[in-house]
C-alpha positions as CSV (number, residue, x, y, z in Angstrom):
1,X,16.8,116.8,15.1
2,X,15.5,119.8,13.8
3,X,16.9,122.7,12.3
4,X,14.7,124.8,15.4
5,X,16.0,122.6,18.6
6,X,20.2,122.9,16.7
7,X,19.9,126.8,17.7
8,X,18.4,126.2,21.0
9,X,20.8,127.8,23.5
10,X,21.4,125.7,26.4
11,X,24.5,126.2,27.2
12,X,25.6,128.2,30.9
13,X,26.4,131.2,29.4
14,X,23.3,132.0,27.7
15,X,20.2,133.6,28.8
16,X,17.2,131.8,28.3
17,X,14.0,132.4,29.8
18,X,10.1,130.4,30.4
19,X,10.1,128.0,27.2
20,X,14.4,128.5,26.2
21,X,14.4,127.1,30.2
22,X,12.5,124.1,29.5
23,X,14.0,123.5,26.2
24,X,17.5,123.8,27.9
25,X,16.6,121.4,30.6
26,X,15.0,119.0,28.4
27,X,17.9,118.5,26.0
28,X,20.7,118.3,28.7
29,X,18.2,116.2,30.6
30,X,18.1,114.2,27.8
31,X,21.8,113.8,27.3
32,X,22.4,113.1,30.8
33,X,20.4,110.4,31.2
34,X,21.7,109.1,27.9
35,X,24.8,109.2,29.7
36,X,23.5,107.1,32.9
37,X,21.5,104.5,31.8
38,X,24.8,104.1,29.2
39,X,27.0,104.4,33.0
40,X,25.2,102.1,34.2
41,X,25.4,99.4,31.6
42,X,29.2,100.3,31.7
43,X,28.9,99.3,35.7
44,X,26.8,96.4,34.8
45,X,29.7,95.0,32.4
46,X,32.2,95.4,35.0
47,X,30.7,93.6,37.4
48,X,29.4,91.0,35.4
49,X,32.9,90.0,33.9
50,X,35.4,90.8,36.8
51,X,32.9,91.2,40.2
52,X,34.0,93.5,42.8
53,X,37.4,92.1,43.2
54,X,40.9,93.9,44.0
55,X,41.5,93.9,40.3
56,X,38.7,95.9,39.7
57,X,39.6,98.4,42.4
58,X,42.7,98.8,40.5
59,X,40.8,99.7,37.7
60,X,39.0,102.2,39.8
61,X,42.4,103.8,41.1
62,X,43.8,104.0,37.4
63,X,40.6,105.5,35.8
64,X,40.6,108.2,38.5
65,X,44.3,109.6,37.8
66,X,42.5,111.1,33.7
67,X,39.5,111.8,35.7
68,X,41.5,114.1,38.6
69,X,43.9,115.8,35.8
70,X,40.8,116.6,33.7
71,X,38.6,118.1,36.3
72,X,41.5,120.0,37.8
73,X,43.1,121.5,34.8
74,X,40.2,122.0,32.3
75,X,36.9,120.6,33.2
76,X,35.5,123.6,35.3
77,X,36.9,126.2,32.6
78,X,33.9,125.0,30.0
79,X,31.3,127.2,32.1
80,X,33.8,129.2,33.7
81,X,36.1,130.2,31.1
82,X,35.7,129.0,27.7
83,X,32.3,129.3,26.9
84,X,32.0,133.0,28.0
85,X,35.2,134.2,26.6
86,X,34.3,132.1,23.5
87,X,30.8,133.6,23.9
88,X,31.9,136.9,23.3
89,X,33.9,136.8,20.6
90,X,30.7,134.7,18.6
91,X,28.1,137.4,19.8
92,X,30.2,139.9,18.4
93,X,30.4,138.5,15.2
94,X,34.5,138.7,15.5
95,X,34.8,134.7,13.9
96,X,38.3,135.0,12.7
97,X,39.2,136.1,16.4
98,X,37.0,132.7,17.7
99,X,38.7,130.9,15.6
100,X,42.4,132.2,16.8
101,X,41.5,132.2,20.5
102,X,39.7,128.3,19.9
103,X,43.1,127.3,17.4
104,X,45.3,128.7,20.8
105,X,43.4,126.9,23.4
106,X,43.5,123.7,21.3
107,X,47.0,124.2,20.0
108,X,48.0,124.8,24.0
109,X,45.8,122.1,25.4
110,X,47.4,119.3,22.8
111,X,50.9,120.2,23.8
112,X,50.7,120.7,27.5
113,X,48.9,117.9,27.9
114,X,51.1,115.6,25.7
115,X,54.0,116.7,28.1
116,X,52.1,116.1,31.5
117,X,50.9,112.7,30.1
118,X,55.0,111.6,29.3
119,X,55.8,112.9,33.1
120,X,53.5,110.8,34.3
121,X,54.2,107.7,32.5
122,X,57.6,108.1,34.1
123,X,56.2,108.6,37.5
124,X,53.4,106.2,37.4
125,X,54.6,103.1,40.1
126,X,54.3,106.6,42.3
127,X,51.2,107.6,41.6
128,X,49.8,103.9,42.2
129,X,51.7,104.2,45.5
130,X,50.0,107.4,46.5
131,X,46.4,106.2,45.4
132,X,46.8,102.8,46.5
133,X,49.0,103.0,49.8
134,X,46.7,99.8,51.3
135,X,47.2,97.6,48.4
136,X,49.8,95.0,48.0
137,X,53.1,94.6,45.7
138,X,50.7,92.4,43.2
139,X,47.5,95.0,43.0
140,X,50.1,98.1,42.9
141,X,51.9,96.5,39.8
142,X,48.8,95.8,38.5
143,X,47.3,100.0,38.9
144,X,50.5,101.0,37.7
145,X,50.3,99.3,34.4
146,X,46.8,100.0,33.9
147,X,47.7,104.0,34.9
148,X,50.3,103.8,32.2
149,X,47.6,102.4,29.1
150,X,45.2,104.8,30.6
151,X,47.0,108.1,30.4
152,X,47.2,109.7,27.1
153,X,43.1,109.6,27.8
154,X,44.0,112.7,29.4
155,X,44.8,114.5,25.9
156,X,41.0,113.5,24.2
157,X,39.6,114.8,27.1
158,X,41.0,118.0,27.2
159,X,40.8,118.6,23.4
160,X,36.8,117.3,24.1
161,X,36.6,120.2,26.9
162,X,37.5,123.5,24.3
163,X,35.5,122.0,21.4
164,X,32.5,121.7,24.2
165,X,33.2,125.1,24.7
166,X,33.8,126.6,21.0
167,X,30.4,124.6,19.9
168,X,28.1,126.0,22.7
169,X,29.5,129.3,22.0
170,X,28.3,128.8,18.2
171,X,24.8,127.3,19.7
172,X,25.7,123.4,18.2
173,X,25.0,122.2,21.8
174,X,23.6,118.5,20.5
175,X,27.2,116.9,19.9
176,X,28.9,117.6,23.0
177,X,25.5,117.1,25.1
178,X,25.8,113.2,23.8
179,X,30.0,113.2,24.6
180,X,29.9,111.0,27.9
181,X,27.4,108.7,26.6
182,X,30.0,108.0,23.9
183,X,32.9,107.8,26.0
184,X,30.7,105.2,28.5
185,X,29.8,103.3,25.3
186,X,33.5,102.6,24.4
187,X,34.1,101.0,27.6
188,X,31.6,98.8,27.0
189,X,32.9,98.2,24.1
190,X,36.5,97.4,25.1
191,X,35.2,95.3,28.3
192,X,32.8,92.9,26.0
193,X,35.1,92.8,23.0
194,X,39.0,92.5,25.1
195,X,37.6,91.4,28.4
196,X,37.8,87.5,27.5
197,X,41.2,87.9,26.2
198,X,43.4,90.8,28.5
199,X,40.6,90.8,31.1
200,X,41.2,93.8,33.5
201,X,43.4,95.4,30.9
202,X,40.5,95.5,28.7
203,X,38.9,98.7,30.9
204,X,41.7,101.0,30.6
205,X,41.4,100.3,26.9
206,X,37.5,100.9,26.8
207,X,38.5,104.1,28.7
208,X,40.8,105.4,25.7
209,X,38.8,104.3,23.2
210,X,36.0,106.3,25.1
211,X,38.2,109.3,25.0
212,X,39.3,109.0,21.2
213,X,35.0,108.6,20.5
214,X,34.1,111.1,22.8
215,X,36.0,113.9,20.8
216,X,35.6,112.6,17.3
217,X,31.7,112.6,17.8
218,X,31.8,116.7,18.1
219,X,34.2,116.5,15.0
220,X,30.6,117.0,12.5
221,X,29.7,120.3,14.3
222,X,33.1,121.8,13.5
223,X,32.1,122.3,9.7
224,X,33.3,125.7,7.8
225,X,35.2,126.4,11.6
226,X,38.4,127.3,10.6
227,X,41.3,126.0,12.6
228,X,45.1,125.4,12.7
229,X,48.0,124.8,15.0
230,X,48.9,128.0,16.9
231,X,50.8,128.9,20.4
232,X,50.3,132.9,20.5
233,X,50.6,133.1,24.3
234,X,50.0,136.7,24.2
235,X,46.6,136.7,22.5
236,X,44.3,138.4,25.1
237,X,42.0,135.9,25.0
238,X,43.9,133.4,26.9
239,X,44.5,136.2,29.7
240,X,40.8,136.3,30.0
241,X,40.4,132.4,30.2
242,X,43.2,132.4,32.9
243,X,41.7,135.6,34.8
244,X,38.4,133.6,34.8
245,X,39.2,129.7,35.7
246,X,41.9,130.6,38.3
247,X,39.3,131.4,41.4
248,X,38.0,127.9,40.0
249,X,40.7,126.2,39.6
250,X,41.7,126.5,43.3
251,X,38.4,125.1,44.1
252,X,39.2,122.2,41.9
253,X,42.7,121.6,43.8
254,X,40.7,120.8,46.9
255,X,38.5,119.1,45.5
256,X,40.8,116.7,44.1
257,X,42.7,116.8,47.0
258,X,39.6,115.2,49.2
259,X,39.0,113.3,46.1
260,X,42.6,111.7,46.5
261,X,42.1,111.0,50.2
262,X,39.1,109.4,49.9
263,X,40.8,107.1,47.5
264,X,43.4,106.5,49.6
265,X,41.0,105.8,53.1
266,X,39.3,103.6,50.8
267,X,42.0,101.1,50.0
268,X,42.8,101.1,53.8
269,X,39.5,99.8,53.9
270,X,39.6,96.4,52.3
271,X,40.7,95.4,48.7
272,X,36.5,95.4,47.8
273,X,35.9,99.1,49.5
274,X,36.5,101.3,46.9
275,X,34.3,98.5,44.0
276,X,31.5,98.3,46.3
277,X,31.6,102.3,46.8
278,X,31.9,103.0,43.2
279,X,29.0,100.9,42.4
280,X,26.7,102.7,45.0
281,X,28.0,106.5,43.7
282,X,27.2,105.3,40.3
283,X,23.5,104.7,41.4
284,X,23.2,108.3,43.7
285,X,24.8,110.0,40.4
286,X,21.7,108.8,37.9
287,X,19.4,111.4,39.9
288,X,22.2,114.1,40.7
289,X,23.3,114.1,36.9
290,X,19.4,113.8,35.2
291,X,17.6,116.6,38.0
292,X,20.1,118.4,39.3
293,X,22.3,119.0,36.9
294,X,19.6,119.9,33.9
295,X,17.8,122.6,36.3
296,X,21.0,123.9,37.8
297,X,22.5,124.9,34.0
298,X,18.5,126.1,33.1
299,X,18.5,128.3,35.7
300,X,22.2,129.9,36.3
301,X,22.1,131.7,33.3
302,X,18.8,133.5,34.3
303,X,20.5,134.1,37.8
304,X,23.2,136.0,35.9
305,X,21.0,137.9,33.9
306,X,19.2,139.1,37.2
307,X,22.0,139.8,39.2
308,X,23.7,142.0,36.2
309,X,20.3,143.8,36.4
310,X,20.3,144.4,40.3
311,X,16.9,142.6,40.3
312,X,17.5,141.3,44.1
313,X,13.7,139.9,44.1
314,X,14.1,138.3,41.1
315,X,17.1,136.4,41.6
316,X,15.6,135.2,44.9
317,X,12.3,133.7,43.0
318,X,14.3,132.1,40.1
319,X,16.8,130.5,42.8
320,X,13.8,129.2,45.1
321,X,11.9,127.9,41.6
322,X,15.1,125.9,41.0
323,X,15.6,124.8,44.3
324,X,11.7,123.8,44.4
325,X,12.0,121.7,41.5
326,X,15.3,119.9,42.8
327,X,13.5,118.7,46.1
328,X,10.5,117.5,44.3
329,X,12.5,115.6,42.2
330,X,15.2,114.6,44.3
331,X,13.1,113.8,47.8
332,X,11.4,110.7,45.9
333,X,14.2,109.8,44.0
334,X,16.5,109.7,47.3
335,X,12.8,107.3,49.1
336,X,12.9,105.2,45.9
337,X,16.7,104.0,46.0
338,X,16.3,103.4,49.4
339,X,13.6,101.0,49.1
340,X,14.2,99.5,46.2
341,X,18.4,99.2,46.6
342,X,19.0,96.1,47.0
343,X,16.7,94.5,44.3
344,X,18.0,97.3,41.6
345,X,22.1,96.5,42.9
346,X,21.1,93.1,42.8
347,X,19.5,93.9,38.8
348,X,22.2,95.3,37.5
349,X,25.5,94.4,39.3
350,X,24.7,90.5,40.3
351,X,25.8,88.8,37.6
352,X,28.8,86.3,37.0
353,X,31.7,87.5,39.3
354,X,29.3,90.2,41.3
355,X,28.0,87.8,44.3
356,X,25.4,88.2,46.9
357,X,27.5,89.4,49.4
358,X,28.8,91.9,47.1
359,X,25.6,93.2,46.5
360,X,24.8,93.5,50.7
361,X,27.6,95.4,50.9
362,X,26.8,97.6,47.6
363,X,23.2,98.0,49.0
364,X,24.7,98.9,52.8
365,X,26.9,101.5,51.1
366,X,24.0,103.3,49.2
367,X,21.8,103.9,52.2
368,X,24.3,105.8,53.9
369,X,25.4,107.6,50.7
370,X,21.6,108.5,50.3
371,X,21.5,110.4,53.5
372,X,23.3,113.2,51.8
373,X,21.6,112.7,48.5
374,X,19.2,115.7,49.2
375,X,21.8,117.8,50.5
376,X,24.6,117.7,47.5
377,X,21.5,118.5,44.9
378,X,20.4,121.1,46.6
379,X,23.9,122.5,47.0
380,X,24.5,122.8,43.2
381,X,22.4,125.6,42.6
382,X,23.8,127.2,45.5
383,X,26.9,127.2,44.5
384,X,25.7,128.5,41.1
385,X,24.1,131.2,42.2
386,X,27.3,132.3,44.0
387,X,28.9,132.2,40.4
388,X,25.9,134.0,39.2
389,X,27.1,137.0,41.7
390,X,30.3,136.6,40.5
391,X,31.8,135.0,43.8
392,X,33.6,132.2,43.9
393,X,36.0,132.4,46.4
394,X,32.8,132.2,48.6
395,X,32.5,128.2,47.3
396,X,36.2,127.2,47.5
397,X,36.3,128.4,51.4
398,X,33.4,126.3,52.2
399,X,34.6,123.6,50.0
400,X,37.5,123.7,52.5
401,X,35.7,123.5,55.7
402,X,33.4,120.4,54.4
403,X,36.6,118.5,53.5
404,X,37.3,119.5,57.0
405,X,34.4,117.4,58.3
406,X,35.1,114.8,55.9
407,X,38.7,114.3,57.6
408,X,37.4,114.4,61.0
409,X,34.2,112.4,60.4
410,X,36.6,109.7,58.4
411,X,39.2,109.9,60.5
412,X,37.1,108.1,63.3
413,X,35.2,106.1,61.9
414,X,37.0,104.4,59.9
415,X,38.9,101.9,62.2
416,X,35.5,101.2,63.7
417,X,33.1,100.9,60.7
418,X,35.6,100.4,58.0
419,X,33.7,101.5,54.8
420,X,30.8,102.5,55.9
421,X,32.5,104.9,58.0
422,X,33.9,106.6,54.9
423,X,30.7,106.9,53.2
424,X,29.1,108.6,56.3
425,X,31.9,111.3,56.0
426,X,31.2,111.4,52.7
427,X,27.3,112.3,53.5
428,X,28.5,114.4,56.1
429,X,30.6,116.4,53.7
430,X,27.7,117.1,51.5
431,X,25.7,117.8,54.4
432,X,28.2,120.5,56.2
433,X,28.6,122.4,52.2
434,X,24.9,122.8,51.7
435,X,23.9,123.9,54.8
436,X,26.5,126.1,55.2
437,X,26.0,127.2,51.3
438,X,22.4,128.0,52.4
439,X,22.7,130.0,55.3
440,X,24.9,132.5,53.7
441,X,23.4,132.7,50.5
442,X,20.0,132.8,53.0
443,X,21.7,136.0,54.6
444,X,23.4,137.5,51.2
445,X,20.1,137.6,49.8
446,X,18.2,139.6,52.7
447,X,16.2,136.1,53.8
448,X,14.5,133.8,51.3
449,X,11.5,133.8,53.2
450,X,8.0,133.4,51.5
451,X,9.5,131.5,48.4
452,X,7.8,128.3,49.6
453,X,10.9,125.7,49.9
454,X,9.8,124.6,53.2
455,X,6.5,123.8,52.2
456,X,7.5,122.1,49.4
457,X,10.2,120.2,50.9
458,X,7.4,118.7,53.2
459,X,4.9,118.3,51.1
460,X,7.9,116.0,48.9
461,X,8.5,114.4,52.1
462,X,5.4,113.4,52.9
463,X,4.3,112.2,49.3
464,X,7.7,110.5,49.2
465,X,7.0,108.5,52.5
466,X,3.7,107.4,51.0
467,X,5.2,106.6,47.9
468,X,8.1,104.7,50.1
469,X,5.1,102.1,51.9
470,X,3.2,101.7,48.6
471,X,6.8,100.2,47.3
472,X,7.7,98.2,50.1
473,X,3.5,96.6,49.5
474,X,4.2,96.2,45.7
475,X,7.8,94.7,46.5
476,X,6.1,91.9,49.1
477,X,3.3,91.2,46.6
478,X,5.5,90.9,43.4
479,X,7.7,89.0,44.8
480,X,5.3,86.4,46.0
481,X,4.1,85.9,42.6
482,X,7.0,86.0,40.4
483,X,10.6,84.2,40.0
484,X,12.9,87.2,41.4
485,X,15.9,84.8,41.4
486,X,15.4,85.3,37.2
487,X,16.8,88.0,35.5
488,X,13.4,88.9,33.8
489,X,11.7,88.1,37.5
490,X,14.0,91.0,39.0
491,X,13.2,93.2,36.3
492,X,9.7,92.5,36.7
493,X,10.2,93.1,40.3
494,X,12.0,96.7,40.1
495,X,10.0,97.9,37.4
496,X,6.4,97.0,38.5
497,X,7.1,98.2,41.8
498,X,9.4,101.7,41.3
499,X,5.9,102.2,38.6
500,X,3.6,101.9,41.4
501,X,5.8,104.5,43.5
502,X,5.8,106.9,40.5
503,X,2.3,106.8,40.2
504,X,1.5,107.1,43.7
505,X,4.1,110.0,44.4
506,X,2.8,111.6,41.0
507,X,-1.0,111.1,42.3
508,X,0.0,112.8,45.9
509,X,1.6,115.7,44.9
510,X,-0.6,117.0,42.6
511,X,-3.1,116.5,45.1
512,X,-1.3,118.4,47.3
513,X,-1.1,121.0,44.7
514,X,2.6,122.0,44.4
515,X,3.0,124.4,41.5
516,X,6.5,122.8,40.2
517,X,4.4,120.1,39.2
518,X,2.6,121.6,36.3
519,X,6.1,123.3,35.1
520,X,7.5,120.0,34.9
521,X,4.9,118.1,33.0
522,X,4.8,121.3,30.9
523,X,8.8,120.9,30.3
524,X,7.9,117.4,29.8
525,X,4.7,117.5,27.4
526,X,6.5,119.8,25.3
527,X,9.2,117.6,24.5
528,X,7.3,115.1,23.8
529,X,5.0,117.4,21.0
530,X,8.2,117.7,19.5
């Protein structure tokens, strides 16, 4: 890495614009996908040594209790909260105030935590109640033991969040960018190395041993920082942080909340529900987490700039840019899983424990998670560009009336369809935010009118449904001519035929001529020059 990309900002708070965009976009792109192909080996693992049993749907309960504390106490602060308070203080060249507010936060974070995580121990056969109310005395013994190894995770993660923040704020953006790839590669690590001997035990282990990795790898960019143990509650910086994440935080409280329930629904589904649904969100979050994601943190700072500048037309073209390149991205993406679902579950997941009929049921839960898949990447930037205006009560009050639809959607289906009636409400939540994102946004912003999403949008949809037949050909013709029940024939399988897809989609909308085409092979042919 070269001196040149190290001072690249990419980071929310900053304002980069045409090239800084693209070089934004293509390192967290980079990072992100880093941290999904790793996710999905991690997935892989899983279902390879333990299947989609009960045991590993304890698992999935236990992981989620570090995963709910984060997001709700400290995740959403990084763009929020610490980066622009942190932000300032850097611009301003005030480091000996960076490094007090960054020695607090840390300092704060460490002992909060530390207590919350001893609380919890305590209360954990609770908390595996409350997550797990459908599973029996065996599985709930199990998810509270597992909780218990799992919880001082919590602790890494929150000292990972503020030194995220303190190392965008000094532009070192290349350490934390790589942070979840790390903490995926330690589960890996503790599932292959501990799986043979403590077996599911061996996951809640990879989990902490993720965590630990995950905040010693940003431990290099902390040279000549100075830092030391501090609790000044009455610094003003902290004020700021609180003033800023506390809109957010409430949003994060519901969020959880629905996250909780649908946990809960889940295990009222079947012992296998909530495995087979965790392996079909891992696949629907490789696209959400490499497109959506990357041009959502490339563009909000630009929407900030524009809106602090009262440049109404502006902000309206830079939003429709980034909403263009999300559905021409995202439209195939969402045709290409659903085609080629059930050989890539089958590629990945169907392996030792993982059985056929697991994979059926993965594959069935996917196609109904991807009829929402458009809708929650378009709602990203949406909801950014509410931040951008410096609104977010706007996002948690919508936030409340798609959980809402989730409850009433999930409510009745779920005696009828079981799982498959939770993952509809799940689309159906996504569905309800976005639309309802879009049309006040649409109305906020006088109309946006003559940006060209709906010609876009059907122009991706109609190359995508091309793209979708010229799969399902190369799938019928591959599979005639190699072994698919081999794991190099199913390789050969997904890969020749999601190649032929590419190249088809590729080849029809350039004919079509959609401008965001030639920005993204300009994001991309840059990168690779470099």
């Amino acid at each position: 890495m070269s001196a040149d990309t190290r001072v690249v900002d990419a980071t929310p708070s900053a304002v980069p614009a045409g090239q800084g965009i693209a070089q934004a976009a293509g390192i967290i792109a980079l990072g992100n996908v880093t941290s999904r192909i790793l996710g999905l080996a991690r997935e892989t693992v899983i279902a390879h040594l333990f299947g989609a049993t009960g045991l590993v749907s304890t698992f999935r309960v236990a992981s989620r209790v570090p995963t709910m504390i984060f997001d709700l106490l400290i995740g959403g602060a990084i763009s929020s909260a610490l980066i622009p308070v942190f932000s300032d203080y850097a611009a301003s060249e005030r480091q000996e105030e960076l490094w007090r507010i960054a020695s607090i936060m840390l300092s704060l974070t460490l002992a909060l935590f530390s207590i919350l995580i001893l609380l919890l121990e305590l209360l954990a056969p609770q908390v595996a109640w409350l997550l797990g109310t459908g599973y029996g005395p065996r599985l709930q013994a199990i998810t509270t033991t597992l909780i218990r190894i799992i919880l001082p995770s919590v602790a890494f993660f929150g000292l990972s969040a503020v030194l995220t923040g303190l190392l965008y704020s000094q532009q070192r953006f290349v350490y934390p960018a790589f942070g979840a790839a790390i903490f995926n590669a330690g589960i890996i690590v503790g599932a292959l190395a501990l799986g043979p001997y403590l077996g599911i035990t061996s996951l809640s282990l990879g989990v902490l041993l993720g965590a630990i990795l995950q905040t010693a790898i940003q431990l290099p960019g902390l040279r000549r920082m100075r830092l030391a143990f501090s609790l000044d509650l009455s610094h003003p910086g902290l004020r700021r942080i609180a003033q800023l994440y506390t809109p957010v935080m409430l949003g994060l409280v519901i969020s959880q909340a629905a996250v909780a329930l649908d946990t809960h629904l889940a295990s009222r589904a079947g012992e296998q529900a909530l495995a087979w649904m965790q392996n079909a969100t891992t696949l629907i979050q490789f696209p959400l987490g490499l497109v959506v994601t990357a041009i959502s943190m490339a563009v909000l700072p630009s929407l900030a700039r524009l809106d602090a500048q009262a440049d109404l037309e502006g902000f309206r073209r830079t939003l429709a840019l980034g909403l263009r390149l999300v559905l021409v991205l995202i439209v195939p993406a969402t045709a290409g899983l659903f085609v080629l679902g059930r050989p890539i579950v089958a590629l990945l997941f169907e392996h030792g424990a993982f059985t056929p009929q697991d994979t059926a049921w993965t594959t069935l839960a996917l196609d109904y998670y991807l009829l929402g898949l458009p809708f929650a990447a378009v709602d990203q930037p949406l909801v950014y560009a509410f931040y951008a205006r410096k609104d977010t009560r706007t996002p948690v009050l919508v936030g409340v009336m798609a959980i809402g639809v989730y409850l009433v959607v999930a409510l009745s289906l779920i005696r009828p369809l079981g799982m498959v009636g939770l993952v509809l409400a799940n689309s159906a939540q996504w569905c309800s935010h976005a639309l309802v994102m879009l049309t006040l946004l649409h109305r906020r912003l006088d109309g946006l009118r003559g940006q060209g999403l709906g010609i876009t949008a059907l122009k991706a949809l109609l190359a995508a449904a091309a793209m979708g037949g010229a799969v399902r050909l190369a799938l019928a013709w591959i599979g005639g001519v190699v072994n698919v029940d081999a794991p190099m024939g199913e390789a050969i399988l997904v890969g020749g035929a999601g190649l032929v897809g590419l190249g088809v989609y590729a080849a029809l909308i350039s004919l079509l001529r959609v401008e965001e085409v030639r920005l993204i092979w300009e994001m991309v042919w840059k990168r690779i020059q470099r």
